[in-house]
C-alpha positions, 0 to 999 in steps of 0.5 A, a space after each residue: 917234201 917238208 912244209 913249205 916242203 916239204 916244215 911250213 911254208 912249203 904250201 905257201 907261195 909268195 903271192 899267198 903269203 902276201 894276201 895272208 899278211 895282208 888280211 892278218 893286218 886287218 885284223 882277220 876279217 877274210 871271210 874264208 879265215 876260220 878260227 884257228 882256236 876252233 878247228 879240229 885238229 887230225 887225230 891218228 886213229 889208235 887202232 891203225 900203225 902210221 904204216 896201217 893209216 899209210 897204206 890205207 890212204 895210198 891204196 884209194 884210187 885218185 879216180 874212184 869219186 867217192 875217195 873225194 880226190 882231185 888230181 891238180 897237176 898230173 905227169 908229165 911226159 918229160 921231165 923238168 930239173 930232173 922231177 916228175 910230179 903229179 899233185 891230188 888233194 881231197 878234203 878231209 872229211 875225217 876230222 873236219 879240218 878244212 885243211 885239206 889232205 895232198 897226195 904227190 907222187 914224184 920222180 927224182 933222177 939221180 937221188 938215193 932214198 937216203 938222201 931225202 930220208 936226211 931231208 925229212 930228218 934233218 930239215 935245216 934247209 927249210 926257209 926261215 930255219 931257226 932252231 932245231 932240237 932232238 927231244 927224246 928217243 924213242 926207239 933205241 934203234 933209232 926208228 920212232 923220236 921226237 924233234 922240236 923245230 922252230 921256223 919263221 918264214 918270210 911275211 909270217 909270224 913264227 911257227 914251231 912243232 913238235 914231231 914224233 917221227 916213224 921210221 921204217 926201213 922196209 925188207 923190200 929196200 923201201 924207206 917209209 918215214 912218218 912225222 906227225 904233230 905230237 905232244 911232249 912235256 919237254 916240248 910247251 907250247 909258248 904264247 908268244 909263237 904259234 904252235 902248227 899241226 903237221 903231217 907228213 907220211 911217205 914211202 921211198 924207193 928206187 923206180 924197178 923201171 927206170 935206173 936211178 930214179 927214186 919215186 915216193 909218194 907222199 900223203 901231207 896235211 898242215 894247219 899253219 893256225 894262226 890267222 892264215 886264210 884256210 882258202 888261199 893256203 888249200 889254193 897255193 899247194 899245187 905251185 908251192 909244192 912244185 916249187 918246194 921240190 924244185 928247191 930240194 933237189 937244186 939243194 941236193 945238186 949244191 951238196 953234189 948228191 943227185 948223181 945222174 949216172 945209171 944204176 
């Protein structure tokens, strides 16, 4: 899923985005609104591949306490609209950002890894789109390029990014697909727009168990900057989150692209 799955607001339900509009028009003064000018930013660590850093994350146990995880919404036994999800988050006490890092791992009956491969890539649908642009290739086979994306969500002021984008299509039929904030000199930063941080890492593939199911897990850490309190977007990830994928895989039955026939 992209922010706000998902690139921006997809953390962000309406009862959040109506408290920070609020506390943004009086002037920032919610005690849990850190400065955004302060706050560290994530910064991948040059020794580890988006694939090493990937992995390292996926491999900590979500009931092992000292990994600092918290699972907020677990399986269900059934599912709803064609998606099972469960939803963790831990702080992220690498970098200090009080943004904190969420883990989903989900189910799609009836999507191909493809299919949400072309959501990440292309994310036309996210909500308040305003333009999208490739920047520069970096990879002639197409695996690593840069995107410049601007959105401007309901109740929010606009937001763009710059993305370096990872993608790895794996020998054993898996998808991974990094998108990390990055800088670009075709790419500046304008004044009168915030500039997010945005991370996203994710693995697709099809479930060895269930036919036609695509399961992937995604690690996604976000600072909306701005004046958004830190408290209340860590608060609405659960909900936005489900909402968000719900929003996706409803598109993707629009465009006639979750086929439910087995495998």
């Amino acid at each position: 899923s992209l922010p706000l799955s998902r690139p921006q607001d997809k953390l962000v339900d309406l009862s959040a985005r109506l408290a920070c509009s609020t506390t943004a028009n009086m002037g920032c003064v919610c005690c849990c609104c850190s400065s955004a000018k302060g706050r560290p930013v994530p910064v991948p660590d040059p020794e580890l591949t988006e694939w090493d850093a990937f992995e390292a994350l996926v491999k900590e146990d979500l009931k092992d306490p000292s990994f600092g995880w918290t699972i907020k919404k677990d399986f269900a036994t059934d599912y709803k609209n064609d998606i099972k999800i469960r939803i963790a988050t831990k702080p992220d006490k690498v970098s200090g950002n009080p943004n904190v890092i969420m883990r989903a791992d989900l189910k799609y009956r009836g999507v191909k890894p493809e299919v949400h491969l072309d959501f990440l890539v292309n994310p036309i649908d996210l909500p308040g789109f305003q333009e999208m642009k490739d920047v520069e290739t970096l990879q002639p086979d197409g695996s690593s390029f840069i995107k410049y994306l601007r959105v401007k969500a309901p109740g929010l002021s606009a937001r763009d990014h710059c993305w370096k984008y990872t993608v790895d299509r794996r020998e054993d039929g898996s998808i991974f697909c990094c998108i990390r904030s990055t800088a670009h000199p075709d790419c500046p930063v304008n004044p009168a727009i915030i500039r997010a941080y945005y991370y996203n890492a994710t693995l697709m593939t099809m479930s060895a168990d269930e036919p036609g199911v695509m399961c992937f897990t995604e690690f996604i850490q976000q600072d909306l900057k701005g004046c958004l309190p830190v408290c209340l977007m860590n608060a609405a990830i659960t909900a936005g989150t489900v909402a968000a994928n719900n929003a996706e895989i409803n598109s993707f039955r629009k465009k006639g692209l979750v086929n439910m026939a087995s495998e």
